[in-house]
N, C-alpha and C positions, 0 to 999 in steps of 0.2 A: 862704673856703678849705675850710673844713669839710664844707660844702654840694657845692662839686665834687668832695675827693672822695669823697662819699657818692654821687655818680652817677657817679661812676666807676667804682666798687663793682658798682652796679646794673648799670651797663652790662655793665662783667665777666663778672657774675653771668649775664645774661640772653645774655650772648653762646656761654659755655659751654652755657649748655641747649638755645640753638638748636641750637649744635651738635650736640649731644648726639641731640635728636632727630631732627636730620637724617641723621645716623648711622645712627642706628636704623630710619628709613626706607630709608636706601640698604640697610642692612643686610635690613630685612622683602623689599623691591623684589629682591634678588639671590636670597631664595630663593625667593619665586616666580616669578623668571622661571630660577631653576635648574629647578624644578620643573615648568613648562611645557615647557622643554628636555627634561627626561626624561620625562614621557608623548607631549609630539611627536615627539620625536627616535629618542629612546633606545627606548620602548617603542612606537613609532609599530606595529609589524607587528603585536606582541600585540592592541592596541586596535582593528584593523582589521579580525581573525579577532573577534574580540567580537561587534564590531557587525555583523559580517555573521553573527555564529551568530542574533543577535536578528532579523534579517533573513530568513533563511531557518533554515526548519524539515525535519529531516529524521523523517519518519512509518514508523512499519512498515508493510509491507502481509502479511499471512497469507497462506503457500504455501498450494497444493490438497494436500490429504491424499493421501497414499498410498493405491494401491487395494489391495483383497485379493482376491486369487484360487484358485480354486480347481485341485487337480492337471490340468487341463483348458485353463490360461489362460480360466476362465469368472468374468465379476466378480463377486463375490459381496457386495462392500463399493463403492460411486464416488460419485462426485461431480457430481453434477445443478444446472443453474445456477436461481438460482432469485431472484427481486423482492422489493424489500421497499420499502415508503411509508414517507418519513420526512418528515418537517416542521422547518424552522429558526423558532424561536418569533419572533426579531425582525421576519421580516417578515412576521407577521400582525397584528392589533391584538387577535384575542380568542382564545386561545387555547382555549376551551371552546366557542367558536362554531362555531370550524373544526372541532373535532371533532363534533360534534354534525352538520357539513354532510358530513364524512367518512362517515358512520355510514348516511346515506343509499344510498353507493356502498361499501363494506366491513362487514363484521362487527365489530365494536370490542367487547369484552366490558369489563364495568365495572374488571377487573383489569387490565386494557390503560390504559384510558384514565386510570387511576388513578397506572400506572407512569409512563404520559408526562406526568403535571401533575408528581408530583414530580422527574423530569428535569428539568423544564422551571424548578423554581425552584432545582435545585442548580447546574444548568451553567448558562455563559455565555447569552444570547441567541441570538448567532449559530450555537453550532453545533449539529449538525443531531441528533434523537432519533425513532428508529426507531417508529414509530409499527403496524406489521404486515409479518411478514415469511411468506415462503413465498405469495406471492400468485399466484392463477390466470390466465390471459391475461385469461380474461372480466374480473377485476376491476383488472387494470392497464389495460384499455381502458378502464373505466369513471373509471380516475381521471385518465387521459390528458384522454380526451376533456372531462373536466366540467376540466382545471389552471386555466379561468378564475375560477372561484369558489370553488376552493383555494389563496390566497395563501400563500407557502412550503411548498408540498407537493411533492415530487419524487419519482421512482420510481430508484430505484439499483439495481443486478446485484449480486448475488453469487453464492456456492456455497451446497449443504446437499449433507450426506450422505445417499446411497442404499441401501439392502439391497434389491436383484432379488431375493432368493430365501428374504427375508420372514422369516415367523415359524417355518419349517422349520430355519433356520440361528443365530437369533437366541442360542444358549447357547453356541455356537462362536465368532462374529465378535461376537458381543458390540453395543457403543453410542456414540456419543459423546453427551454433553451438556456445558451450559454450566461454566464451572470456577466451584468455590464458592470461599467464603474461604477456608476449610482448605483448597484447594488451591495458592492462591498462594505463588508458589514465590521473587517479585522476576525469572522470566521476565518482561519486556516485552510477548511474545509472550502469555503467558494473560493479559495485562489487556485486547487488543484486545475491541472492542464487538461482538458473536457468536461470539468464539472458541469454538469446542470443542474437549474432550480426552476419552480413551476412559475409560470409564467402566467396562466389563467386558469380558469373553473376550480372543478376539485383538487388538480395538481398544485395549483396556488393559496388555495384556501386553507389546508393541511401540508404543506409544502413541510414546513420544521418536522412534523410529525413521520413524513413520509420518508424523509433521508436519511432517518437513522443515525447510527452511534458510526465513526469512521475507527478504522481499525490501523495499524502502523508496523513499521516494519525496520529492523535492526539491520544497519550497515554500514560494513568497515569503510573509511576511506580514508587517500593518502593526502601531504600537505596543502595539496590543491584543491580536493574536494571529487577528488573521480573515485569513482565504487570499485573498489577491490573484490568484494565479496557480500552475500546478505548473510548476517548472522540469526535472525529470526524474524519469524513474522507472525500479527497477532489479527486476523481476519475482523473485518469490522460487522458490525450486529445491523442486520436488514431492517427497514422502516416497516413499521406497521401495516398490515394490510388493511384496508378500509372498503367496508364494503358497504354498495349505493340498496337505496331502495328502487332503482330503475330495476325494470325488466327489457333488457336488452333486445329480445325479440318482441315486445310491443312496442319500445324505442325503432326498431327497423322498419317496423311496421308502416309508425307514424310517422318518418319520416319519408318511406317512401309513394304513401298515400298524398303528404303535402306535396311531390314533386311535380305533380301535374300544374303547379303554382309558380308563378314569379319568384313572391316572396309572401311566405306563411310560418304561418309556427304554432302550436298546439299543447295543450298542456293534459295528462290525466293524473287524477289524485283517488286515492284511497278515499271517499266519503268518511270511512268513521277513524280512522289515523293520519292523515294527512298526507302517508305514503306517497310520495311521487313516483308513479309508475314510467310514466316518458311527458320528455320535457323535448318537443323536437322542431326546429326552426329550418327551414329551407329559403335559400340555399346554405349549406353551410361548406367548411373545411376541409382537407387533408391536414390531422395535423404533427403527420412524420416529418415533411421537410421540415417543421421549424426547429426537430432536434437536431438536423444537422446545419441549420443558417439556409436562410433562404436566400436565394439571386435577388437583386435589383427587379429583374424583369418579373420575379413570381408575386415577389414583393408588390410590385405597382398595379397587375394584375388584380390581385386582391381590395387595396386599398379604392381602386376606382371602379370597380364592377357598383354600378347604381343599385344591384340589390342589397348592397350591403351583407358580405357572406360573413364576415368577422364579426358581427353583433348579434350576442343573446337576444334575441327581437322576446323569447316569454317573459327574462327579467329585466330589461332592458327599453324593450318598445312602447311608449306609453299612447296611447291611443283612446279617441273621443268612443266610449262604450255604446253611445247610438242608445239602441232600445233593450238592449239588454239590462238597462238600467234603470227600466220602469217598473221591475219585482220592487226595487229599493224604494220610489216613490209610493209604491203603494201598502207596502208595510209601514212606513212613516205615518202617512195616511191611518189606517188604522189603529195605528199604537194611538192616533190623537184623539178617535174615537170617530172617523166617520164612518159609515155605515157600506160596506163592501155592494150594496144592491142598490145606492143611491145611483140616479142615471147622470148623464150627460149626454146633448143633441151635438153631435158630431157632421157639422155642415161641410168641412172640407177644408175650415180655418178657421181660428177665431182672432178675434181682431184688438188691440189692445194699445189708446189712444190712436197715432197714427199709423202702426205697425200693425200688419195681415201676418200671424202666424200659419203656415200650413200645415194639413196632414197631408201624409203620403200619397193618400187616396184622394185624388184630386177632386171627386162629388163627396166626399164623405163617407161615413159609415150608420149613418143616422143615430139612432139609442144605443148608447153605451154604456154598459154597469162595467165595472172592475173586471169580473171574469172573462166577460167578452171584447173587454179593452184588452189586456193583455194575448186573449184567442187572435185576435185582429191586429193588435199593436200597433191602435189606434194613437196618434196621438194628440189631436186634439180632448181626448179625453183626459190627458197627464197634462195637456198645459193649464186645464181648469181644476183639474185636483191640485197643481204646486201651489196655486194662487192662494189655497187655502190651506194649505200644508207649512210653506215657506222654505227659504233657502236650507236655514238654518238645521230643521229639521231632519231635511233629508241627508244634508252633510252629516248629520250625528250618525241617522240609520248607515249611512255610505259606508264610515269608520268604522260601527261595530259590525256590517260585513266585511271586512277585509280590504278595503278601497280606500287610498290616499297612504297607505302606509307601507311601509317596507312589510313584507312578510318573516323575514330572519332568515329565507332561506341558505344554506352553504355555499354558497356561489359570488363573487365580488363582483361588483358593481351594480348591486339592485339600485332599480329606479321605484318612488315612491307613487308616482305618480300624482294626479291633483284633483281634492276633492272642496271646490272654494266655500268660503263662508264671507261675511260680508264684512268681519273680521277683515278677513285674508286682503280682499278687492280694499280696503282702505290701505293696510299698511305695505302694500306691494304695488299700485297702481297709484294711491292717491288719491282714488274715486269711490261715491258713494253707489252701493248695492242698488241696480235696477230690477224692476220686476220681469221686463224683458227676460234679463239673462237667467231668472229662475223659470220660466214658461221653457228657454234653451237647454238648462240644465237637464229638467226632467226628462227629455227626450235623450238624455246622453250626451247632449252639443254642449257646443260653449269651450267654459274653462276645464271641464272636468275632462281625466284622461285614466289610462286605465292602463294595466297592462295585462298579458294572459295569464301570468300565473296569478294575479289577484282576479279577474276575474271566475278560472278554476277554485279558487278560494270561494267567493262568493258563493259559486253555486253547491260547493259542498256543503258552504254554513247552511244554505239554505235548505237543501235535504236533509239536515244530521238536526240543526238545530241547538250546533255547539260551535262553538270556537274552535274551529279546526285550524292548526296550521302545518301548512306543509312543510314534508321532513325528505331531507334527500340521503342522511344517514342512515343505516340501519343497524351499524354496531359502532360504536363511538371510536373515533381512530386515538383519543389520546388516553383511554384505558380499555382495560378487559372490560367485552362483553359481560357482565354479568352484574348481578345484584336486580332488584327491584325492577317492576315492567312501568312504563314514562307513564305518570300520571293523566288519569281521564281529563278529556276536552271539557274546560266551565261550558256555563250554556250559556248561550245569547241571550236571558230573558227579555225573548220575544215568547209571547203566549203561542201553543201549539194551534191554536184555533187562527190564529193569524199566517202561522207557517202553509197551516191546508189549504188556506184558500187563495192561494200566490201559486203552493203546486198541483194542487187541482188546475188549475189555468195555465199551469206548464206543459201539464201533461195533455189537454185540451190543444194549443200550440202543434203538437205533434200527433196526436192520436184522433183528434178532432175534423172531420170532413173537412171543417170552415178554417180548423187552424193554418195559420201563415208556414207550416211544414211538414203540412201533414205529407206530402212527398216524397220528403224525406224520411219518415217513421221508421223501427224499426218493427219488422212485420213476420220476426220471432215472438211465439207465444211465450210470455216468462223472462225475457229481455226486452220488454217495453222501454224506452226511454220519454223522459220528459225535460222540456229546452226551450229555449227564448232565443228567436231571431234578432239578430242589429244590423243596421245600416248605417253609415256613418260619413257623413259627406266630408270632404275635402278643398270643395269650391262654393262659393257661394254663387247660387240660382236666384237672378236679374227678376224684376215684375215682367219683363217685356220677353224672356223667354220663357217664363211662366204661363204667358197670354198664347207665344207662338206653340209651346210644347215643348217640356224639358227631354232635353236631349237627352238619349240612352246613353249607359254607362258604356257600352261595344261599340257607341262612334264616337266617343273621348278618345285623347290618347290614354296612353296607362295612369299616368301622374296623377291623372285629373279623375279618376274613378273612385268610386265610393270604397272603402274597405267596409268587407265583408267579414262578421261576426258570427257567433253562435257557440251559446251553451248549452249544456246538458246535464243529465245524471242517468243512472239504468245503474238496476232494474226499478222501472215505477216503484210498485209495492213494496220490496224494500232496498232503497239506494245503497250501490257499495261503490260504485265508479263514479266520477263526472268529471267532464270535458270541457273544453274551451280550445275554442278557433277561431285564430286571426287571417283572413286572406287579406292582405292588403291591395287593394285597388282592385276588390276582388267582384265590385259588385254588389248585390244580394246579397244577404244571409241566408237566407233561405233557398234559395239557387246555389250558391257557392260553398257556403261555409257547412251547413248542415248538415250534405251528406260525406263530407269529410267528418264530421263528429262522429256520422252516425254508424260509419265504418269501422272507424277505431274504438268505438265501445262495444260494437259487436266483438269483435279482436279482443277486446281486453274478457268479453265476458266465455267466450271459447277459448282461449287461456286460462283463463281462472288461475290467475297466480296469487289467490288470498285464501282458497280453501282448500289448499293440500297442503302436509308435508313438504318441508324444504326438499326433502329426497324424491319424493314422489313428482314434484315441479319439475327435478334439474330432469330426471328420466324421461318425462314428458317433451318438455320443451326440446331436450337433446335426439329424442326420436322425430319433432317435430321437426328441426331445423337441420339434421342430419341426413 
């Protein structure tokens, strides 16, 4: 009895547990097949967008850049289609063989083939690594023709950027190159494999604007991620066309007039719109290599050429304004109420406690009134006007012509250049304002510095009599041209009786027997110009070579020579161009720089790119240049 029920017991026991874990299975069994229900059922539509994202791959593809034009509709920036050799490593078996069989039909430089071994062991196999781009027909024929003994070689299309009008324009429209790391933005678009972004001038300034909306493209692929097939593609929307107010052929002009130069640079502006006609610096660029990466060697080239080719010297180069800066003195002057016919005796220096200021003119210029100071550009006569004028003063007049401040032009990295006040000299130096440096000032020396396109600034205020400031747009690249025309230039109130008697002495200057240019003049009737010579030293002259005889600027070496200035405007009677010209270590203004002004506004006024028809201009200039 005992015995039964102890297996009764057991039985009990064992019957419980099966149950138990049949439970427990029914139990596991319900929630996986709950959970099968909800990723079949329930989440079936989610799972199905999944596997088809893994399935299909949507790619960017890079819009065509926007082009840039100039006032002309002439392209000054486009877009040239152009081949590039690329190889998929998988299906070759050696990949230093193929290149090496490459190299027979292409140029392959050891920095090439160097970039494509490490491609080749960071990415996958299959996808493809640009092996030479920018190829000529001659050598896409030749890789054509030999694709039997180049296993995975193929020749692909794209784009590169163009500059038609070279190294004339290249400080203006500036570059695109490859985007570095610092540039990575988490854009998409700058990771693409040749992407470029602008890198200077216009191309950099409207860079966003210029690249457009990118377009993408639908394609199958298998667990690995290789393209099976494209299923569609949706082309991307080209950037904006932007077009300059340069005129390209007075841009050529002026810059091949500056080439008889070291290093110059020159500015023309529209008088009554601000219009920058050419903005042109010598020596400058090529600047195609930099779309495709430049050598080391073109590289170092550049960077150590002592003219410095790679700097906007108009917005960029700040430079002591010499005597082109005694119109500003002498408007100051009068706005305080001195009298324009008041004289001064101009002995050849005047002296101020223990310091001998000199004029240029080593005996003098004897009686000098305002008009005939500026005809002569004398300047003992500006050091005894500042005395009674004051620093202060004339920094104000300097400002509201366009001196000491950025102009706003579109272009990055303007220089403001410096226009002091005694302000400035305490909280940047520490020291109190001497009278000295205001007698330096007015003659343009000292701290003050300038650059050409505020100079070109200057002397338009100075003919217009408005606040002009220079514009290098002509249609806005970040909307449609249209709507409402850019509101009128305020006016300097400076009184117009003050303005006449600064250009009556301008025009005296140049048309005048006596004037310091009249050599220069332009000696078309109805294209008169009127301009102010600068000189502007670099070195400071000793009392004792004063005594022996200040050496000529032609037995300095270069470094050591005066840069050469000069501004303008034309036509006298009524201004619509003016001009400004830096030669650096150019010597004279009047020798050097003047009849480079006076050239290019002859140029700009047989051109005449402001009184016709856009149509009537391109037919012109296109017969002109063609």
């Amino acid at each position: 009895m005992a015995r039964n029920s102890n297996d009764q017991d057991r039985y009990r026991s064992f019957t419980r547990r099966a149950a138990m874990l049949g439970m427990g299975q029914l139990g596991l069994f319900s929630l996986l097949a709950g959970r099968l229900y909800y990723l079949q059922v329930v989440e079936s539509d989610r799972y199905v967008m999944l596997a088809e994202d893994n399935r299909i791959n949507v790619r960017l593809l890079a819009p065509p850049r926007g082009l840039i034009l100039d006032r002309f509709g002439r392209e000054l920036a486009s877009n040239e289609p152009t081949y590039r050799a690329i190889v998929v490593p998988e299906q070759t078996n050696d990949l230093n063989a193929l290149l090496d069989e490459m190299s027979r039909y292409l140029e392959i430089s050891e920095a090439e083939r160097d970039r494509v071994l490490r491609e080749a062991h960071r990415k996958r196999s299959f996808l493809p690594i640009t092996v030479k781009e920018n190829l000529t027909w001659e050598e896409v024929s030749r890789i054509e023709v030999n694709a039997p003994d180049l296993p995975g070689v193929t020749i692909e299309a794209g784009e590169t950027r163009s500059y038609p009008y070279g190294v004339p324009m290249s400080h203006i429209v500036g570059y695109v190159s490859a985007v570095s790391e610092e540039e990575l933005t988490g854009d998409p678009l700058l990771e693409l494999p040749g992407f470029r972004i602008g890198k200077s001038g216009i191309e950099k300034s409207y860079d966003t604007v210029l690249r457009g909306s990118p377009g993408n493209r639908q394609v199958e692929v298998n667990a690995v991620g290789r393209v099976i097939r494209e299923l569609s593609r949706q082309e991307g929307v080209a950037g904006k066309a932007t077009r300059l107010t340069i005129d390209a052929g007075l841009q050529a002009y002026a810059y091949g007039r500056l080439s008889g130069e070291r290093s110059a640079s020159s500015v023309v502006l529209d008088v009554e719109t601000g219009d920058v006609l050419a903005l042109a610096n010598y020596p400058s660029f090529d600047p195609t290599p930099f779309t495709r990466g430049l050598t080391q060697l073109e590289w170092d080239n550049l960077v150590k050429d002592p003219s410095n080719p790679l700097s906007n010297k108009a917005t960029r180069g700040a430079y002591a304004p010499g005597s082109t800066f005694k119109m500003i003195v002498a408007l100051a002057a009068l706005e305080m109420g001195i009298d324009a016919k008041q004289e001064a005796f101009c002995p050849g220096y005047v002296t101020l406690g223990n310091a001998r200021f000199h004029c240029w003119k080593r005996w003098g210029h004897g009686k000098m009134d305002m008009h005939r100071a500026i005809r002569h550009s004398c300047d003992v006569y500006f050091y005894e006007l500042s005395k009674k004028v004051g620093i202060d003063r004339i920094s104000e007049m300097a400002k509201r012509l366009g001196l000491g401040l950025e102009t706003g032009i579109d272009l990055p990295g303007e220089k403001s250049g410096l226009i002091p006040t005694r302000g400035w000299k305490v909280s940047t130096i520490g020291e109190p304002w001497q009278m000295g440096e205001t007698l330096i000032t007015a003659i343009g020396q000292g701290f003050v510095t300038a650059t050409p396109l505020q100079l070109a600034v200057m002397t338009a205020r100075l003919a217009s009599g408005l606040e002009i400031k220079p514009k290098l747009l002509q249609e806005p690249a970040n909307q449609d041209f249209e709507g409402d025309a850019p509101p009128a230039s305020a006016s300097l109130n400076i009184p117009e009786r003050h303005l006449e008697i600064v250009r009556q002495a301008m025009d005296a200057v140049t048309n005048d027997q006596r004037g310091t240019a009249y050599r220069a003049r332009i000696a078309i009737e109805g294209q008169e110009m009127a301009g102010k010579t600068g000189t502007s030293q670099v070195r400071r002259i000793s009392m004792a070579e004063r005594e022996a005889g200040v050496v000529k600027n032609e037995d300095l070496p270069w470094r050591r020579r005066d840069h050469a200035l000069f501004v303008a405007y034309a036509p006298v009677e009524k201004p619509r161009y003016c001009c400004s010209v830096v030669v650096e270590h150019g010597g004279g203004g009047s020798t050097t720089a003047a009849p480079i002004a006076r050239d290019i506004l002859i140029e700009a006024q047989r051109r005449d790119p402001l009184g016709k028809s856009t149509a009537e201009q391109l037919a012109r200039a296109s017969k002109e240049e063609g």
